[in-house]
PAMINU-589021 format. One record per residue (C-alpha): residue number from 1; residue in three letters; x, y, z. Coordinates in nm, 3 decimals, always signed. Layout:
// PAMINU-589021
{lumvex NUM; 'ALA'; {X; Y; Z}};
...
***
This chain:
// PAMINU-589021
{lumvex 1; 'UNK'; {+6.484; +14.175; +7.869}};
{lumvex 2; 'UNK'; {+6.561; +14.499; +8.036}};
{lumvex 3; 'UNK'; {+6.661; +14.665; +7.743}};
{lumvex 4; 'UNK'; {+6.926; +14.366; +7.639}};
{lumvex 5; 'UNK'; {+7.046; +14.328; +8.009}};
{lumvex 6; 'UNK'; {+6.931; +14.045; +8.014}};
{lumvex 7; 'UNK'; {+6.925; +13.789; +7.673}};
{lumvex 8; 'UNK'; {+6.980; +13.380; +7.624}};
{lumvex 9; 'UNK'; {+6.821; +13.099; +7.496}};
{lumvex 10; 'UNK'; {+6.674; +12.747; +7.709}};
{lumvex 11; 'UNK'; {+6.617; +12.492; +7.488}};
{lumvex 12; 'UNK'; {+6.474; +12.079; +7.504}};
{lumvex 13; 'UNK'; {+6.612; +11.870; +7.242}};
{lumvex 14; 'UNK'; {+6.504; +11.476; +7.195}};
{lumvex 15; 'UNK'; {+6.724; +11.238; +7.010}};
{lumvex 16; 'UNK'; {+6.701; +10.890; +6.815}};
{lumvex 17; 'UNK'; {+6.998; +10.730; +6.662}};
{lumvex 18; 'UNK'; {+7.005; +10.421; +6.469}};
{lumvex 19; 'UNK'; {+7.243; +10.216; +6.266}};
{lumvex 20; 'UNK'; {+7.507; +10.344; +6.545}};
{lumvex 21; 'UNK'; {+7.882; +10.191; +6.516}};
{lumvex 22; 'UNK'; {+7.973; +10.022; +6.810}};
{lumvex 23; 'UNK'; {+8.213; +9.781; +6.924}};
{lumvex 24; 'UNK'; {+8.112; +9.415; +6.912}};
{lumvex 25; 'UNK'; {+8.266; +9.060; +6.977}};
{lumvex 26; 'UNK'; {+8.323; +8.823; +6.729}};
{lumvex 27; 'UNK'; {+8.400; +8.456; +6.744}};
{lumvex 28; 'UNK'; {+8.780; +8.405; +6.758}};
{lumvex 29; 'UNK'; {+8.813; +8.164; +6.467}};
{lumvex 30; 'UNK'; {+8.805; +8.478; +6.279}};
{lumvex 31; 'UNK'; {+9.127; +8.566; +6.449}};
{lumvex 32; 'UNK'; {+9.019; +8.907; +6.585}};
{lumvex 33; 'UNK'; {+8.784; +8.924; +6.926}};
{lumvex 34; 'UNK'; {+8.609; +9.200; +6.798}};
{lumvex 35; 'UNK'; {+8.521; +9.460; +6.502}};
{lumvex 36; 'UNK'; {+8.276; +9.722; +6.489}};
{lumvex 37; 'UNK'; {+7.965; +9.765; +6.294}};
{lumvex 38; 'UNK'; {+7.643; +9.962; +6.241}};
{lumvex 39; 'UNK'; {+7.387; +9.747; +6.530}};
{lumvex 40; 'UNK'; {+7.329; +10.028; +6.782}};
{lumvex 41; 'UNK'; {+7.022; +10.289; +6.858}};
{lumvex 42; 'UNK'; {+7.008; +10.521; +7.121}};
{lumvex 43; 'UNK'; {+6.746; +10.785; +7.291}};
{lumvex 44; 'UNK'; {+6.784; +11.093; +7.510}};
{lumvex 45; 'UNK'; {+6.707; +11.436; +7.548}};
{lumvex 46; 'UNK'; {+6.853; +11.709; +7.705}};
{lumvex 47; 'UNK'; {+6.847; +12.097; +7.811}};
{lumvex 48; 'UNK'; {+7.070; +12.395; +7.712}};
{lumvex 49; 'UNK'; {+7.108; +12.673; +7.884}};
{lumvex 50; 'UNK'; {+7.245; +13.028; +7.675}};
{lumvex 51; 'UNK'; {+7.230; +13.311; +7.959}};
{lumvex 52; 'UNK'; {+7.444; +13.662; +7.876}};
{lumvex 53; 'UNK'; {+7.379; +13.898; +8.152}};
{lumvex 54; 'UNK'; {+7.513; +14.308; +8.214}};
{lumvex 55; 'UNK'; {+7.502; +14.314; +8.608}};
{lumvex 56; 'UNK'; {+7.658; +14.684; +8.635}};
{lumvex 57; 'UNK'; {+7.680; +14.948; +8.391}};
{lumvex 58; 'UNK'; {+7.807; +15.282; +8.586}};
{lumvex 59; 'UNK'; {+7.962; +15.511; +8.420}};
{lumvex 60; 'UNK'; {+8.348; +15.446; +8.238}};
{lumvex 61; 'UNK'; {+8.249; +15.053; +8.368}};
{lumvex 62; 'UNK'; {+8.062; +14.744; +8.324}};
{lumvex 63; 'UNK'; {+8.051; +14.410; +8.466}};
{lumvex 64; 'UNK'; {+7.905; +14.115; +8.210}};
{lumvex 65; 'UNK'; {+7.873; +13.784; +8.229}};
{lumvex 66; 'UNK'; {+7.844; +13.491; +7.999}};
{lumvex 67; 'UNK'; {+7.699; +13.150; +8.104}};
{lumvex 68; 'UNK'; {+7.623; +12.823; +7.924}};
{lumvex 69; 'UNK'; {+7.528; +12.523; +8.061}};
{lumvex 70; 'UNK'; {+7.358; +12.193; +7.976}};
{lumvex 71; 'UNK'; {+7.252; +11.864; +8.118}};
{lumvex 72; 'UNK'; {+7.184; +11.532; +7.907}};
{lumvex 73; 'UNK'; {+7.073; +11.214; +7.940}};
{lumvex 74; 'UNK'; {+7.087; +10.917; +7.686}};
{lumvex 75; 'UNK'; {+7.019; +10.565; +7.700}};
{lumvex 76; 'UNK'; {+7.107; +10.202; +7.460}};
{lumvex 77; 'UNK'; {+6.728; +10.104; +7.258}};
{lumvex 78; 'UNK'; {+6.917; +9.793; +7.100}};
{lumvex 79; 'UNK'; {+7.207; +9.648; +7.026}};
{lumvex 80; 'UNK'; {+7.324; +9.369; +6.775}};
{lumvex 81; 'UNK'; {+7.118; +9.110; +6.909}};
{lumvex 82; 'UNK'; {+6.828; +9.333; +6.970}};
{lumvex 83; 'UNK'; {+6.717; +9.457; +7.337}};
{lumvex 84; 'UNK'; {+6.967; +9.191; +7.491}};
{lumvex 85; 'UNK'; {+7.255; +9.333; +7.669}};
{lumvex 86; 'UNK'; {+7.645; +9.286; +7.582}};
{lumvex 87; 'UNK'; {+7.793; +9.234; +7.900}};
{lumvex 88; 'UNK'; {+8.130; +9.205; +7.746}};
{lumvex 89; 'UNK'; {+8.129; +9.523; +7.582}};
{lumvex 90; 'UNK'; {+7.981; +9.709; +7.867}};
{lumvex 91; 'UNK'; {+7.644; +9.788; +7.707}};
{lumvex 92; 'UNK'; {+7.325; +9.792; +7.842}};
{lumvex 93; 'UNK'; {+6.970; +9.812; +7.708}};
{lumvex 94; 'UNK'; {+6.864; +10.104; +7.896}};
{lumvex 95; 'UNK'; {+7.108; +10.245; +8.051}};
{lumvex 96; 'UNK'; {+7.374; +10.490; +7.905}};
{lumvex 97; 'UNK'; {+7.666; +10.370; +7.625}};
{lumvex 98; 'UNK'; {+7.927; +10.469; +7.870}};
{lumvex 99; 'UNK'; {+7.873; +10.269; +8.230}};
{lumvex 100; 'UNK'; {+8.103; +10.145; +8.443}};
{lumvex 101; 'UNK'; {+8.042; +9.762; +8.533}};
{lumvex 102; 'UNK'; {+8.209; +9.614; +8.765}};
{lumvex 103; 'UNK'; {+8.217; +9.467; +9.166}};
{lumvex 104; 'UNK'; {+8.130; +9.802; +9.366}};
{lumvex 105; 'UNK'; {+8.370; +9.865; +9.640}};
{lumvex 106; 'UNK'; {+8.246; +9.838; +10.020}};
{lumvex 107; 'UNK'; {+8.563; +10.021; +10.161}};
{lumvex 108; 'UNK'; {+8.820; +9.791; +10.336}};
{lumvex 109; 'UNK'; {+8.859; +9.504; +10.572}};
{lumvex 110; 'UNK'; {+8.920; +9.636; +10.899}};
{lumvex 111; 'UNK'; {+8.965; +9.394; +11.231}};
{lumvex 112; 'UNK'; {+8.583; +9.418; +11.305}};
{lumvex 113; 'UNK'; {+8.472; +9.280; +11.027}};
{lumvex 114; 'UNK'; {+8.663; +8.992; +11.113}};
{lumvex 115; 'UNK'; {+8.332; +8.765; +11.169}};
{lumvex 116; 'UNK'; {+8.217; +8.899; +10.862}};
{lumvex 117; 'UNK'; {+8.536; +8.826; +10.665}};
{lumvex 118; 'UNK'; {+8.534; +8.509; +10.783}};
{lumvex 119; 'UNK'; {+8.268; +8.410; +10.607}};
{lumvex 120; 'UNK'; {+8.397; +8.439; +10.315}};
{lumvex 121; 'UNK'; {+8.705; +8.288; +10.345}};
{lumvex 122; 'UNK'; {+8.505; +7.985; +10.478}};
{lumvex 123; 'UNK'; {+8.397; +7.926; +10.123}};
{lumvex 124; 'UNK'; {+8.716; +7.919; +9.927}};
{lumvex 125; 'UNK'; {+9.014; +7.669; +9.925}};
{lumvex 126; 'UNK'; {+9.221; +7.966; +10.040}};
{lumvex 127; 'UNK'; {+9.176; +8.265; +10.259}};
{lumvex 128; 'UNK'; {+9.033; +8.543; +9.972}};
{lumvex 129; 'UNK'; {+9.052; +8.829; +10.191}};
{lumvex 130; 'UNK'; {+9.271; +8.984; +10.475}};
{lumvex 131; 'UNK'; {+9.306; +9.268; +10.718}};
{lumvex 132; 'UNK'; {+9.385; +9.571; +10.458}};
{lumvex 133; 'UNK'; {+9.240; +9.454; +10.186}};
{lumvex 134; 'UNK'; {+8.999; +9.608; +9.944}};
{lumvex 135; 'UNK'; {+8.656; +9.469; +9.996}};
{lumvex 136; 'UNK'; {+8.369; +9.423; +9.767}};
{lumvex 137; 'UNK'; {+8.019; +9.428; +9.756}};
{lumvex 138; 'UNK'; {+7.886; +9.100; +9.773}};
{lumvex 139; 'UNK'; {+7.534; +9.154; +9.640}};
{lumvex 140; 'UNK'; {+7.326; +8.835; +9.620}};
{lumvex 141; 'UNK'; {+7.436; +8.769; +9.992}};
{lumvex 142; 'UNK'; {+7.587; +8.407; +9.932}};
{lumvex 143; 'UNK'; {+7.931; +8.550; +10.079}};
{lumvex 144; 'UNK'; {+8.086; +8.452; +9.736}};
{lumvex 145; 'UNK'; {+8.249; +8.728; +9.483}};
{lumvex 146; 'UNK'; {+8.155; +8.626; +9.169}};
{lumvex 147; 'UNK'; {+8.167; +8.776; +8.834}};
{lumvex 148; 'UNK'; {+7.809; +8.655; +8.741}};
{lumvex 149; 'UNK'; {+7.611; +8.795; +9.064}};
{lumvex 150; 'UNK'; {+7.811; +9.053; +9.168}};
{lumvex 151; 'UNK'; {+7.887; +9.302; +8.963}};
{lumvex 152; 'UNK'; {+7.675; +9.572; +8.883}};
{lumvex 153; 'UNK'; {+7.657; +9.912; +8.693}};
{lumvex 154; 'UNK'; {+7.811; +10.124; +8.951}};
{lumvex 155; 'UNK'; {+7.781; +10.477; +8.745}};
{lumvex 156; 'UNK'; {+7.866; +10.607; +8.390}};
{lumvex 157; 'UNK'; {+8.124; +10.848; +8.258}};
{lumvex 158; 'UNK'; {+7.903; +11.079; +8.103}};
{lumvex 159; 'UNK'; {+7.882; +11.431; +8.340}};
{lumvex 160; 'UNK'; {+7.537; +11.505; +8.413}};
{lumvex 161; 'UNK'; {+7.580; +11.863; +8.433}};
{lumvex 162; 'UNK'; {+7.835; +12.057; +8.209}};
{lumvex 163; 'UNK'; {+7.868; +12.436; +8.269}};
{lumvex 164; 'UNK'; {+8.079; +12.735; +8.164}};
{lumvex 165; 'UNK'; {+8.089; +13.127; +8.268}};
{lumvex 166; 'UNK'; {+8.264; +13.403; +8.141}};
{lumvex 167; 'UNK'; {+8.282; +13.715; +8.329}};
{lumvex 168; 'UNK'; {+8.450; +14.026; +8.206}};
{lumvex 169; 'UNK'; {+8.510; +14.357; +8.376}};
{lumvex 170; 'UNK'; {+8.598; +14.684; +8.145}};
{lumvex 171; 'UNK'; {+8.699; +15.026; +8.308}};
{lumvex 172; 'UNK'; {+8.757; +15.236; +8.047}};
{lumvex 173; 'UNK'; {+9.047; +15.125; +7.867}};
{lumvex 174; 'UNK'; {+9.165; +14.826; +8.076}};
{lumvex 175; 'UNK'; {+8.941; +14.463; +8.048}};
{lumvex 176; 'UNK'; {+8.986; +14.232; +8.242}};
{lumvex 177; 'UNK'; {+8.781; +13.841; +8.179}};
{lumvex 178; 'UNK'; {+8.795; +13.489; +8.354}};
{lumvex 179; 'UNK'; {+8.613; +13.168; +8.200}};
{lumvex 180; 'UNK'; {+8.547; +12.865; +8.472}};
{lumvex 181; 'UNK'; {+8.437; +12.572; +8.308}};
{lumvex 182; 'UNK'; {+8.271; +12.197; +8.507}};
{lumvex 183; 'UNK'; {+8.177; +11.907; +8.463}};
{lumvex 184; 'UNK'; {+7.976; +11.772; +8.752}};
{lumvex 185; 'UNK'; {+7.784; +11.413; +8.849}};
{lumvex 186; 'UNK'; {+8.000; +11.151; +8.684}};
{lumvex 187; 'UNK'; {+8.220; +10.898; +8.752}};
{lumvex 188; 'UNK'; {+8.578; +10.837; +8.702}};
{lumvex 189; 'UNK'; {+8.799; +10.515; +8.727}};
{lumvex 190; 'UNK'; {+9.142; +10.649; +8.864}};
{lumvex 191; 'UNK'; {+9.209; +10.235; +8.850}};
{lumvex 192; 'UNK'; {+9.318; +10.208; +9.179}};
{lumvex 193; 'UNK'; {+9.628; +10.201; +9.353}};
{lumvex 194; 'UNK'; {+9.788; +9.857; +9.415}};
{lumvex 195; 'UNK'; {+10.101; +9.952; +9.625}};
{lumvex 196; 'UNK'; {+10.326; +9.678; +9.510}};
{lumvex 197; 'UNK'; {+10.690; +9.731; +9.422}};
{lumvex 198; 'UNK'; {+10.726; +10.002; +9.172}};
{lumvex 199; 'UNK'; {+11.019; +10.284; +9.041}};
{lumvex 200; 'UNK'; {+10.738; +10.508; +9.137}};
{lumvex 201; 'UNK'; {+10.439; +10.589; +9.318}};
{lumvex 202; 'UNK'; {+10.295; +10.889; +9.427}};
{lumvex 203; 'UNK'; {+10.210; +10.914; +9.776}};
{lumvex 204; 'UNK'; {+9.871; +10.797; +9.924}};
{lumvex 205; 'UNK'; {+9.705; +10.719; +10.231}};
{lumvex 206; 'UNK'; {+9.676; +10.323; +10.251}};
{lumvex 207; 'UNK'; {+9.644; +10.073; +10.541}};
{lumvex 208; 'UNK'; {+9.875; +9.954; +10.823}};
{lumvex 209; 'UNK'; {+9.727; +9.882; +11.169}};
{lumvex 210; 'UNK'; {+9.763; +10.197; +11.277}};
{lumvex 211; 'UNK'; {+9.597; +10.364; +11.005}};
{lumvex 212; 'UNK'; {+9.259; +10.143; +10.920}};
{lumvex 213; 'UNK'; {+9.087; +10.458; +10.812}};
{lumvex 214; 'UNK'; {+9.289; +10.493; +10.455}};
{lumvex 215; 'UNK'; {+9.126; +10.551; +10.098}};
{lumvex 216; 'UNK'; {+9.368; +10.290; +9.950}};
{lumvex 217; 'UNK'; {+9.428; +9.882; +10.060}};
{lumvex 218; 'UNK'; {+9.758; +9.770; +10.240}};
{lumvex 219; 'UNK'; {+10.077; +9.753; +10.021}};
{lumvex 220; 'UNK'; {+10.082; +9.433; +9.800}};
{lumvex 221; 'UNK'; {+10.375; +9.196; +9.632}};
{lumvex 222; 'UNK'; {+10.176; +9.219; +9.311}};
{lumvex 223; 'UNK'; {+9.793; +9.347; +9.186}};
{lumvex 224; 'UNK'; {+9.725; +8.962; +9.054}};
{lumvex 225; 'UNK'; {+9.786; +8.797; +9.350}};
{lumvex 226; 'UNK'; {+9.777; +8.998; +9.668}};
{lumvex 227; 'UNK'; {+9.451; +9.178; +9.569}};
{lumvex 228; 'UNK'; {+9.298; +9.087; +9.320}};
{lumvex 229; 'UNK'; {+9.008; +9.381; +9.387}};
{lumvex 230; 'UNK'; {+9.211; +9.631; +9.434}};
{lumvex 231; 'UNK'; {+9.070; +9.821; +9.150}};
{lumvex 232; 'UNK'; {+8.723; +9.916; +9.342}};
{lumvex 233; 'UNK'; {+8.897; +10.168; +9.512}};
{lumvex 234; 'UNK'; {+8.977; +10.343; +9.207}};
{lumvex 235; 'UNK'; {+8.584; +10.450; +9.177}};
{lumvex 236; 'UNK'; {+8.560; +10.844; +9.217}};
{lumvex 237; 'UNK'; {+8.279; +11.106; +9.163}};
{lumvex 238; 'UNK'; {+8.496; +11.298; +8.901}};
{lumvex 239; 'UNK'; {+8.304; +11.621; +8.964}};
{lumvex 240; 'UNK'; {+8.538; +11.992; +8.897}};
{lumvex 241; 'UNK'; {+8.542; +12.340; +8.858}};
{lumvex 242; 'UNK'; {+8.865; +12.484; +8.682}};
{lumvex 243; 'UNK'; {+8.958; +12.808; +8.593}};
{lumvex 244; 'UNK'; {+9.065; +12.742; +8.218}};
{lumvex 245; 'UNK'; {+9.135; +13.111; +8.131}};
{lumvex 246; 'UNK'; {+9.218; +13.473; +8.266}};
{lumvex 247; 'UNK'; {+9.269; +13.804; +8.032}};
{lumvex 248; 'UNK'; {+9.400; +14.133; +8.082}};
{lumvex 249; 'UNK'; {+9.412; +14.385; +7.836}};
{lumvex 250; 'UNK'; {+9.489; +14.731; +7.762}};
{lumvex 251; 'UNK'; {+9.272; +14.962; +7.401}};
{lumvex 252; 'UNK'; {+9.508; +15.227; +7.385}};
{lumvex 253; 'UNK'; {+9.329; +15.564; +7.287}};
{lumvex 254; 'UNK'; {+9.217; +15.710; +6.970}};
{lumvex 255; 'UNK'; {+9.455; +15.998; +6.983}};
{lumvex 256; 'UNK'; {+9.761; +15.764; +7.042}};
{lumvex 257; 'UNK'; {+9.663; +15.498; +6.756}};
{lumvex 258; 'UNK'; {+9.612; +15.799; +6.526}};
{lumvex 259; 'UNK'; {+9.983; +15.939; +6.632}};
{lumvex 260; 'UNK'; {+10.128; +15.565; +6.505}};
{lumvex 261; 'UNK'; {+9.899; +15.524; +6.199}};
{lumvex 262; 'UNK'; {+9.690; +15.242; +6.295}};
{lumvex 263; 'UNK'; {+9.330; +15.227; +6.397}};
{lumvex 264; 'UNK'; {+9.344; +15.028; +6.679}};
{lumvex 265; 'UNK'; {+9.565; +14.846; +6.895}};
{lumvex 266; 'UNK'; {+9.531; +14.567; +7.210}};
{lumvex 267; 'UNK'; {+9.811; +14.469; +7.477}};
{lumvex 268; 'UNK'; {+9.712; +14.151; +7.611}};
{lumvex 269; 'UNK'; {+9.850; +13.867; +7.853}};
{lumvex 270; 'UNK'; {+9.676; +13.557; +7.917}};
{lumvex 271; 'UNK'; {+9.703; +13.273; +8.142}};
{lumvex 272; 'UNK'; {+9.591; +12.958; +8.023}};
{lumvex 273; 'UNK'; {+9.441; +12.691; +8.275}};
{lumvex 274; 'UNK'; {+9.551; +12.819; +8.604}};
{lumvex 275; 'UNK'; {+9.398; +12.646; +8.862}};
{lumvex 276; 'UNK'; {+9.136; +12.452; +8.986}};
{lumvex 277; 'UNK'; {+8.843; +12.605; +9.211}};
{lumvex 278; 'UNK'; {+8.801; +12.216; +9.350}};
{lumvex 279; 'UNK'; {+8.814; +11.846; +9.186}};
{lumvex 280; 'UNK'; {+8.756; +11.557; +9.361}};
{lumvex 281; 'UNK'; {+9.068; +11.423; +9.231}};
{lumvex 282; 'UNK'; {+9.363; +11.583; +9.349}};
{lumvex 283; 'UNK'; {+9.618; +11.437; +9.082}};
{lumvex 284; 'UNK'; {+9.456; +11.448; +8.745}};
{lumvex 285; 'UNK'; {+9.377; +11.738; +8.548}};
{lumvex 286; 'UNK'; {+9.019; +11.594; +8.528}};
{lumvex 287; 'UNK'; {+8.948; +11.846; +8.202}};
{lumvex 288; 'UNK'; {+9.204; +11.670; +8.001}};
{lumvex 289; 'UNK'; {+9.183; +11.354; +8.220}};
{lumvex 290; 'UNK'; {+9.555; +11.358; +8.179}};
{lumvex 291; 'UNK'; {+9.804; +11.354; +8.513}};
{lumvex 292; 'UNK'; {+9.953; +11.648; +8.389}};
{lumvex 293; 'UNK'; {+9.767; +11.997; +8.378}};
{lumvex 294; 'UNK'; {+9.948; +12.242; +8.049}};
{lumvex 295; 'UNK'; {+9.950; +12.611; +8.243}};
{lumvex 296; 'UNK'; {+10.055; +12.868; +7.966}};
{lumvex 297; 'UNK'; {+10.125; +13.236; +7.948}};
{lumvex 298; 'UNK'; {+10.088; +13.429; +7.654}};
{lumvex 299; 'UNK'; {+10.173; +13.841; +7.575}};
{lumvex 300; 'UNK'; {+10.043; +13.973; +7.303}};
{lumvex 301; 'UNK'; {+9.946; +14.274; +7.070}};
{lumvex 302; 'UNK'; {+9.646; +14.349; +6.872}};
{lumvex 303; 'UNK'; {+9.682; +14.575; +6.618}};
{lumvex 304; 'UNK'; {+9.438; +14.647; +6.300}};
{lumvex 305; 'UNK'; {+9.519; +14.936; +6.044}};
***
């Protein structure tokens, strides 16, 4: 469009898979617990999204930009007993390969929920829950936290939006480009943070009695005993945008290359993830899901004879 101002693609894809290999459990007479095999199918479409665009185009300059983007959906047909689901495995009929199953989280027990709490604790042999600590969803409304009615699918892992955009700026000789990348809608398991006695722990905002208001539970002897729940808290919406690269470069002229005896040649630098425009998790590099984020520079020179 617009005599190539404007170009890109938008395409719908469906998808069937059979035969998939997926993780199953085996008796343990055989001495493993599981192996995989070929007893999956899957469906799903999806939408992708090709846009290249020249916004300006004055004279000696020109601003262009570059964006992809997609969104996907896909959900389990069968599995290897057919449309039943295997809870074990985390896989549902229906519902994507990669959910996360588990008790959802309700926030914390704060002193007014103390009628509430104890109501619980008037069902067990022992107090189950305390002041501070992490509170689950008890969804059949028995005031018992079971593993058979109370846990749920509470999200998957797969982004529902993934998106990318190059810009790049060129003023006669000097170019300058950025590429921000996301992945957005999705849930990630940070695990939790249990508190107890450690050689290290980063800091976080948990509970006393003067702060009832925190994201994590009170601090704990141990994650078995004092809290058994403590990994609820761990749930995030692992949504980011990240700046993964930025470019500068210098073309030297015609008449210069020609003095050398080349035909052209590039001075570049480049910086290699450099920040984050926002993540919802402030301590993992959410692109690499790793705690640590690699930041390189790099100085180079093109040159072609």
């Amino acid at each position: 469009m617009f005599n190539n101002r404007i170009s890109g693609s938008l395409e719908y894809y469906t998808s069937n898979t059979t035969d998939l290999l997926l993780n199953r459990s085996i008796p343990t007479v055989t001495g493993f617990v599981s192996t995989y095999a070929n007893v999956g199918a899957t469906a799903g479409d999806g939408v992708e999204l090709t846009l290249n665009t020249v916004n300006v185009k004055p004279k000696d300059f020109e601003w262009s930009s570059s964006l992809s983007a997609s969104t996907q959906k896909s959900h389990i047909e069968a599995l290897q007993n057919g449309k039943f689901d295997d809870i074990n495995n985390n896989l549902f009929i229906g519902q994507s390969p990669n959910v996360v199953y588990g008790f959802a989280s309700n926030g914390i027990w704060k002193p007014e929920d103390a009628v509430e709490m104890a109501k619980f604790n008037a069902f067990a042999t022992a107090p189950v829950f305390a002041f501070g600590n992490a509170r689950p969803v008890d969804q059949n409304g028995d005031y018992k936290i079971d593993a058979i009615n109370d846990r749920v699918i509470i999200g998957t892992t797969n982004p529902k939006y993934i998106a990318g955009l190059t810009n790049t700026f060129k003023y006669k000789n000097l170019d300058l480009s950025f590429f921000v990348y996301g992945r957005f809608k999705y849930l990630y398991n940070t695990g939790g943070e249990n508190s107890s006695a450690k050689l290290g722990q980063r800091a976080i905002n948990y509970y006393t009695d003067d702060n009832t208001n925190a994201d994590y539970q009170k601090p704990i002897a141990s994650a078995g005993t004092g809290d058994q729940y403590y990994p609820i808290l761990g749930y995030r919406d692992g949504s980011f945008l990240k700046i993964r690269n930025i470019s500068l470069g210098y073309r030297f002229t015609d008449e210069l290359v020609e003095k050398i005896g080349v035909s052209k040649m590039r001075m570049y630098v480049q910086v290699a993830n450099p920040a984050f425009l926002f993540s919802n998790v402030k301590w993992t590099d959410l692109d690499t899901q790793t705690l640590a984020s690699n930041r390189g520079f790099t100085l180079g020179l093109n040159v072609q004879f």
